[in-house]
Each structure stands twice: as structure tokens, then as C-alpha cells.
mmCIF file of the C-alpha atoms, coordinates in Angstrom:
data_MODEL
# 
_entry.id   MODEL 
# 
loop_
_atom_site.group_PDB 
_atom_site.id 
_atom_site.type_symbol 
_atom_site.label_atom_id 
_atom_site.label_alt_id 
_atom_site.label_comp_id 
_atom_site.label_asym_id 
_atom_site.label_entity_id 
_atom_site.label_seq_id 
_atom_site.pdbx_PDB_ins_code 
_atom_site.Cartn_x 
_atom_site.Cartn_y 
_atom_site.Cartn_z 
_atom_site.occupancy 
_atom_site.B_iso_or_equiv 
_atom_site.pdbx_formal_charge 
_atom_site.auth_seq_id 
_atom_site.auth_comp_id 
_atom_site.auth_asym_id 
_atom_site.auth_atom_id 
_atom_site.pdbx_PDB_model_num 
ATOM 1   C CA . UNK A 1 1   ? -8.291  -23.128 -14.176 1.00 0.00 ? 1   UNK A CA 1 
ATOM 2   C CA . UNK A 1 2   ? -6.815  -23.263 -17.786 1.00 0.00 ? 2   UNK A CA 1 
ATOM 3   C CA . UNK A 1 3   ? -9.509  -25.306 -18.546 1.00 0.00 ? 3   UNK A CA 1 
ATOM 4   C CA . UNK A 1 4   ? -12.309 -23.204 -17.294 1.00 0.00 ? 4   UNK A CA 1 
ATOM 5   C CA . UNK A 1 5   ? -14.055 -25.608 -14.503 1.00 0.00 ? 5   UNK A CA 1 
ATOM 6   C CA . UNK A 1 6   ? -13.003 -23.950 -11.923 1.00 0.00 ? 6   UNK A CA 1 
ATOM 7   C CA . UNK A 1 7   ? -12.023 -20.410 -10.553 1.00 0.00 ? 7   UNK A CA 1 
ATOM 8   C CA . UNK A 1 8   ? -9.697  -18.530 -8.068  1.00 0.00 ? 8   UNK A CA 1 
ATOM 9   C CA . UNK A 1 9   ? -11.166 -16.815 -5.184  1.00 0.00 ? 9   UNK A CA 1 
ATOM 10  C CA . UNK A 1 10  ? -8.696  -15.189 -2.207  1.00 0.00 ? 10  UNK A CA 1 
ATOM 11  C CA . UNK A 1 11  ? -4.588  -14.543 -2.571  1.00 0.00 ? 11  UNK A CA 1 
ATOM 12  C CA . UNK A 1 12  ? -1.982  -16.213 -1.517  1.00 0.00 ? 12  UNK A CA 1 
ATOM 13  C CA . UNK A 1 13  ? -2.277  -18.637 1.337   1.00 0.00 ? 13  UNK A CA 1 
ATOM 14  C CA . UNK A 1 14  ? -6.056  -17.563 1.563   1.00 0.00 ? 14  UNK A CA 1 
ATOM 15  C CA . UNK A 1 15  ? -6.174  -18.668 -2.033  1.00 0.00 ? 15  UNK A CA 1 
ATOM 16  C CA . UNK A 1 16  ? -9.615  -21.162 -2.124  1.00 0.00 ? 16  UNK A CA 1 
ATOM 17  C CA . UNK A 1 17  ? -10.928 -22.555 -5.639  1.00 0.00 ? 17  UNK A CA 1 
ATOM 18  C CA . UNK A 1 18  ? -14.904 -23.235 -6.697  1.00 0.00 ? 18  UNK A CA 1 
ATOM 19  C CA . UNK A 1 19  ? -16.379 -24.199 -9.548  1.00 0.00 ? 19  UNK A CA 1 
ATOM 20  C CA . UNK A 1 20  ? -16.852 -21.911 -12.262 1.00 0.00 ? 20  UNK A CA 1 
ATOM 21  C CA . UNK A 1 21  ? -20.207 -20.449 -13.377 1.00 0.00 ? 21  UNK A CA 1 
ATOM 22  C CA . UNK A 1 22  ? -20.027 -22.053 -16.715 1.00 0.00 ? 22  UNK A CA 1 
ATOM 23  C CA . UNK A 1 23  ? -19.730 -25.575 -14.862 1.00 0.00 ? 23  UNK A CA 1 
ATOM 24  C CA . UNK A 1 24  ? -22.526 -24.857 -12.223 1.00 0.00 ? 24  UNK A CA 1 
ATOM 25  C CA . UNK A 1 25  ? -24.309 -23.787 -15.714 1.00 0.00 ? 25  UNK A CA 1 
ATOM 26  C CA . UNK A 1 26  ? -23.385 -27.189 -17.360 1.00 0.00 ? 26  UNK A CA 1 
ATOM 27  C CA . UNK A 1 27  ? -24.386 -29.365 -14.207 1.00 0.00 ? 27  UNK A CA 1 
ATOM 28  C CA . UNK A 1 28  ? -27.582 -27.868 -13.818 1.00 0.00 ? 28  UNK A CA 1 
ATOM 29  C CA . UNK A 1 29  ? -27.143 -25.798 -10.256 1.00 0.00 ? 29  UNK A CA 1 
ATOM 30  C CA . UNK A 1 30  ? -26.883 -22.275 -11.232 1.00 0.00 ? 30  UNK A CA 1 
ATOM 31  C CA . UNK A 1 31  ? -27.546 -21.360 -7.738  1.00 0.00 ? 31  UNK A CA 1 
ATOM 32  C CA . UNK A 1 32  ? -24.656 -23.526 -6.362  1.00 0.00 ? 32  UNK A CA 1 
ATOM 33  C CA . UNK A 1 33  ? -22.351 -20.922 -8.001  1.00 0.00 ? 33  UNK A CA 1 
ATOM 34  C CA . UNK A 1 34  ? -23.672 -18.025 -6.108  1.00 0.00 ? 34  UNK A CA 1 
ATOM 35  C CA . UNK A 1 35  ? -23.928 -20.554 -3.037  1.00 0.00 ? 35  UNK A CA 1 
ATOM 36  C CA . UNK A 1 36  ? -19.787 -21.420 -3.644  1.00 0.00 ? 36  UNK A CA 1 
ATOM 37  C CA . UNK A 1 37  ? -18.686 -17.615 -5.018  1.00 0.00 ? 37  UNK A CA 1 
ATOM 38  C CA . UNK A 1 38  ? -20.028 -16.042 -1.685  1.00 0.00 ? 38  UNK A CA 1 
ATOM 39  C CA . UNK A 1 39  ? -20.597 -12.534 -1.205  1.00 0.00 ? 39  UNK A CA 1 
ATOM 40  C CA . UNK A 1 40  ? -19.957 -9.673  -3.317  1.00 0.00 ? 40  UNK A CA 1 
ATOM 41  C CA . UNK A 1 41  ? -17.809 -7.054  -1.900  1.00 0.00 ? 41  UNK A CA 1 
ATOM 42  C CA . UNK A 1 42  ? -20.908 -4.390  -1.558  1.00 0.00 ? 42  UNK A CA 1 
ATOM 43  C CA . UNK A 1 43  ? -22.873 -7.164  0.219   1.00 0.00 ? 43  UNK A CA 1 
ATOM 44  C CA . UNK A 1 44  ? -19.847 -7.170  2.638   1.00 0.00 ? 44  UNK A CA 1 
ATOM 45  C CA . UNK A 1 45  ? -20.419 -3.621  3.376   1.00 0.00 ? 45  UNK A CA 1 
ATOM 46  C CA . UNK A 1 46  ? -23.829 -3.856  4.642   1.00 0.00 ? 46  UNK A CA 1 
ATOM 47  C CA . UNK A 1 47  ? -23.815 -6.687  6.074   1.00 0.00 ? 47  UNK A CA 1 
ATOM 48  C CA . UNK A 1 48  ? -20.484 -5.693  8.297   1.00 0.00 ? 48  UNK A CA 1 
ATOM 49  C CA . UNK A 1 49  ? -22.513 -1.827  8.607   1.00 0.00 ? 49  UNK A CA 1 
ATOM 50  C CA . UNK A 1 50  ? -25.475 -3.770  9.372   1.00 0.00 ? 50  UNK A CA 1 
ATOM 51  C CA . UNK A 1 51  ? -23.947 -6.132  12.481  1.00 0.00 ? 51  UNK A CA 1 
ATOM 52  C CA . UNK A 1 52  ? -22.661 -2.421  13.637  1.00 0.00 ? 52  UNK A CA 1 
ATOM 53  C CA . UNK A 1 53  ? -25.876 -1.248  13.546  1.00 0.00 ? 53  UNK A CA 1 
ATOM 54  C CA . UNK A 1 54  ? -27.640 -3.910  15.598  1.00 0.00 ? 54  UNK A CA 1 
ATOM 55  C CA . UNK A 1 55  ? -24.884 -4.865  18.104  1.00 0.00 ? 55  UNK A CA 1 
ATOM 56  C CA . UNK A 1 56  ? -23.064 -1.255  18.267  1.00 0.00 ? 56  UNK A CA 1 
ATOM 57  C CA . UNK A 1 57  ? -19.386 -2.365  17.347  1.00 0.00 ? 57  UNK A CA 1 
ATOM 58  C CA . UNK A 1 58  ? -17.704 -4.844  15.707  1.00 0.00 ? 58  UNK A CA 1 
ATOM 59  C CA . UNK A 1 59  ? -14.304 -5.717  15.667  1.00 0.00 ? 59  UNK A CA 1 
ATOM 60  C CA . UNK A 1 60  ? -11.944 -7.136  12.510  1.00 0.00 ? 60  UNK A CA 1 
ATOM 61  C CA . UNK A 1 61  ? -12.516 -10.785 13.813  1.00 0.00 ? 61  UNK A CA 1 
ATOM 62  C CA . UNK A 1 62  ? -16.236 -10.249 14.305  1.00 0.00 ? 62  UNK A CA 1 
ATOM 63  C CA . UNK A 1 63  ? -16.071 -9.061  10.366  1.00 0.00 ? 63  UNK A CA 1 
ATOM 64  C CA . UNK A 1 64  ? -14.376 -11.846 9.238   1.00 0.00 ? 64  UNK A CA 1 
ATOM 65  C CA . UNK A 1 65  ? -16.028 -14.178 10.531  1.00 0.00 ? 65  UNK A CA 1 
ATOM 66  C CA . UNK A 1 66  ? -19.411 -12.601 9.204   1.00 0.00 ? 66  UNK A CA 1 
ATOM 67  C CA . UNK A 1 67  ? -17.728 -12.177 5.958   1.00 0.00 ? 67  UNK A CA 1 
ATOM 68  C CA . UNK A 1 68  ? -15.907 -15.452 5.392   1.00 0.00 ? 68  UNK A CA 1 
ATOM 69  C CA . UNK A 1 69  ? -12.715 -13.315 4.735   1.00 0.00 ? 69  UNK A CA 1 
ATOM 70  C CA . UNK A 1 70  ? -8.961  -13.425 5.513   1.00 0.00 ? 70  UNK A CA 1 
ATOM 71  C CA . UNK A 1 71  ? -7.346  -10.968 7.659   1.00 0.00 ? 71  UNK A CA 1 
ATOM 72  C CA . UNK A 1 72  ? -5.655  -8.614  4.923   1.00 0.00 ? 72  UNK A CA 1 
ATOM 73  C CA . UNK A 1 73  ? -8.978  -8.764  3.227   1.00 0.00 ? 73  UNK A CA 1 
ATOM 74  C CA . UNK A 1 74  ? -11.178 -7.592  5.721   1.00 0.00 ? 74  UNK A CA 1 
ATOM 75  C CA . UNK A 1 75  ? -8.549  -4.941  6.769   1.00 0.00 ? 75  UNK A CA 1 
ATOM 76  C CA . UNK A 1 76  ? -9.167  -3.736  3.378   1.00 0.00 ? 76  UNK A CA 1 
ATOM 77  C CA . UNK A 1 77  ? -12.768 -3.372  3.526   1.00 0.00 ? 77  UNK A CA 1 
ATOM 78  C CA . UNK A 1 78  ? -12.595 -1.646  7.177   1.00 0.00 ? 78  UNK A CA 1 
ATOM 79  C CA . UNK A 1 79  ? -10.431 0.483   6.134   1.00 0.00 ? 79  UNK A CA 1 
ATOM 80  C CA . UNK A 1 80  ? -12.821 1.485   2.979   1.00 0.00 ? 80  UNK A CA 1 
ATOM 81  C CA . UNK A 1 81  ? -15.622 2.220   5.159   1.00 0.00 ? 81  UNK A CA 1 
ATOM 82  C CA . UNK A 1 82  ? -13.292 4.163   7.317   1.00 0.00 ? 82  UNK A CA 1 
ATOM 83  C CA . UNK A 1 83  ? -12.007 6.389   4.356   1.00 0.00 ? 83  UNK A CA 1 
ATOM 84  C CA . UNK A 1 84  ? -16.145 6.393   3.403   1.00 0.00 ? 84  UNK A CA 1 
ATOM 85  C CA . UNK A 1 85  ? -17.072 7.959   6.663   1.00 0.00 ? 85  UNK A CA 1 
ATOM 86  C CA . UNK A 1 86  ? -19.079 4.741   7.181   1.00 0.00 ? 86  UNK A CA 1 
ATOM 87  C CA . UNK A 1 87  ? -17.228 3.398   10.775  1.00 0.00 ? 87  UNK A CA 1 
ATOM 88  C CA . UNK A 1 88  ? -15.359 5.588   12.837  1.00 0.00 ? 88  UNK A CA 1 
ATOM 89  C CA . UNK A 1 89  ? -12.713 3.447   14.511  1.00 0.00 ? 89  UNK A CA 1 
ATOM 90  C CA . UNK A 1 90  ? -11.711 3.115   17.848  1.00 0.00 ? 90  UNK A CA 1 
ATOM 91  C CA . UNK A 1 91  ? -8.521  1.795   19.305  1.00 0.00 ? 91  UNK A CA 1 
ATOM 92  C CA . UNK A 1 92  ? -5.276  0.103   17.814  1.00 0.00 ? 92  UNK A CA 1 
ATOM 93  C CA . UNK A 1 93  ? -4.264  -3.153  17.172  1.00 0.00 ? 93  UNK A CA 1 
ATOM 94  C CA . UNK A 1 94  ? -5.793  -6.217  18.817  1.00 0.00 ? 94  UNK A CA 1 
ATOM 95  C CA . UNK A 1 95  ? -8.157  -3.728  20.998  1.00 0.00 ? 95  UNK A CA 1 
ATOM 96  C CA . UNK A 1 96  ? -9.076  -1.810  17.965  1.00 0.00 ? 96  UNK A CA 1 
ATOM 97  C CA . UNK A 1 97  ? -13.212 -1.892  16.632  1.00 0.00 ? 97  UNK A CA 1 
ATOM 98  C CA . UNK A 1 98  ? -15.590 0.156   14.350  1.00 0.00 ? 98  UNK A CA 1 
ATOM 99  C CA . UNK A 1 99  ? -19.076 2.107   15.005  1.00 0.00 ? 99  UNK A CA 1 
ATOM 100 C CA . UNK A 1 100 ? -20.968 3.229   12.765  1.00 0.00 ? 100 UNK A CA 1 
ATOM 101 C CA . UNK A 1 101 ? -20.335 6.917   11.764  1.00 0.00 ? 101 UNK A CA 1 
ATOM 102 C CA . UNK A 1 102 ? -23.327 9.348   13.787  1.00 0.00 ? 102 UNK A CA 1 
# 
């Protein structure tokens, strides 16, 4: 990391590291860093509001799984498009899932 080849992506135990843009630049695969970095947190949105859209729920697993995120993380973003009046959510705990606001 000191170095700058590669960079940080996740916390703690979710912590995973990719090559940084500058070394994708260097190597000749400028795409492979967009490829590696994944999506951007807006691109989470829609495609979490999209899956709602199309299949009528989805549930925290269901959105991590889409999003290639960790548990806290996608927590976070729920809860964001809760607080938007984006999802409404329904249930607690395990049995909890989001629907898109009407």
C-alpha cells in the first residue's frame, strides 16, 4: 500500500486488496481496475432498488450477494435507502426484507 500498487477496499475482517489504478494504468488494463474496484456505492443503490423492482422484495442476503458486500456494509446501505424513503422495510431480524417505497 505504502508503495502505491495496490489499494484497500472493505474494513476489518472484510478487508480485500486490488491493484491500484496507477498499476492497472502502468500494465496496460485500465479496465481491469474498474473490473477489480467493483461497484460504486450509487451503482449499489440501483441495482439493489432495481432487483426490488423486478422481483418485489429483497432481503439483506439477497443484497449482498448482488452487491459483493459484507454484512455491516450492506446494513448500511439498506438502511440509507430506508432513511431516503427508497425501501420501506418489513420485519426484524433474520425475517426482515425491503420493498420499494409506493
Amino acid at each position: 500500500m505504502e508503495a502505491g500498487l495496490v489499494e484497500p477496499r472493505g474494513e476489518k475482517k472484510g478487508r480485500l486488496y486490488h491493484l491500484s489504478a496507477a498499476t492497472c494504468r502502468r500494465l496496460g488494463e485500465k479496465a481491469a481496475y474498474v473490473r477489480q474496484r467493483g461497484f460504486e456505492p450509487l451503482q449499489q443503490e440501483q441495482m439493489i432498488l432495481q432487483f426490488a423492482g423486478k422481483h418485489g422484495k429483497i432481503t439483506r442476503a439477497e443484497a449482498a450477494d448482488l452487491c459483493k458486500l459484507g454484512a455491516r456494509q450492506t446494513g448500511h446501505l439498506l438502511a440509507r435507502l430506508v432513511k431516503a424513503k427508497k425501501l420501506n422495510l418489513h420485519g426484524t431480524r433474520k425475517g426482515a426484507w425491503y420493498e420499494l417505497r409506493s
